[in-house]
C-alpha positions, 0 to 999 in steps of 0.5 A: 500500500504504497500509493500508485506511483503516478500519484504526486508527491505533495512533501516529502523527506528523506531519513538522511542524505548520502554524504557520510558515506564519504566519511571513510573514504575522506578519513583515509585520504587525511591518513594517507596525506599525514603518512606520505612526509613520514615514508612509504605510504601503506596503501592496503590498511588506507584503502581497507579504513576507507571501505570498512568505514563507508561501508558502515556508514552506507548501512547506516544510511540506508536504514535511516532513509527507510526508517525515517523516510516522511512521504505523503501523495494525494493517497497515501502518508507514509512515516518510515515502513508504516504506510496510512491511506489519506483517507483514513485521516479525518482531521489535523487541525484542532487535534490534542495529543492524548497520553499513549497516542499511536506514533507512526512509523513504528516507535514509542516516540517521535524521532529525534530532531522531529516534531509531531503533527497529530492526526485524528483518523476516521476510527475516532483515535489519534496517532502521532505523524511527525516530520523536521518540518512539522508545519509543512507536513500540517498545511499538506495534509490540512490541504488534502484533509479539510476542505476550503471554507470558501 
């Protein structure tokens, strides 16, 4: 239950960027540089450093952009591996935050460094959505969700 892929994105961030895979690589170069006055430099342990190092930060990477991944499209709101048909969201504004409310995505608490835009669904509950920017995910949801006054 991802939405169709034609679907448009209406906000949408990624869990983490791609750039600390270079911290490895970049750790290594540092190494080789500092070595190369001394003597010889010792190309295997450097190139061993660079790929153990960015290939762990590559993992890490990864899983962060799957487990904190925010997409909504005109169907669907997906919070890391939890995916929520907009449809079943019945209101954003005006909506406490109960104690024990449902976060999505899976965890006991909002992610760190997010904020969370509670949602009524259509079951009458409350679930936690969350996002960096938690009033960019409020107003496209406030949009697809309730309809315009005028």
């Amino acid at each position: 239950m991802t939405g169709e892929p034609d679907e448009p994105v209406l906000f949408a961030e990624a869990g983490s960027s791609w750039w600390p895979v270079l911290w490895g690589p970049l750790f290594a170069a540092v190494g080789v540089v500092l070595e190369a006055p001394t003597g010889p430099v010792n190309w295997l342990p450097w190139i061993v450093v660079a790929a153990v190092f960015g290939g762990g930060a590559a993992v890490w990477v990864s899983a962060r952009r799957r487990v904190y991944l925010v997409r909504l499209t005109t169907g669907t709101l997906t919070q890391g591996r939890e995916h929520v048909r907009v449809a079943e969201i019945a209101a954003v504004t005006d909506v406490g935050t109960p104690a024990g409310a449902k976060v999505l995505g899976g965890g006991w608490t909002v992610p760190r460094k997010t904020e969370a835009v509670p949602v009524r669904l259509t079951d009458g509950s409350v679930a936690l959505a969350w996002a960096r920017d938690d009033d960019g995910l409020r107003d496209a949801l406030r949009r697809l969700v309730e309809p315009d006054p005028t």
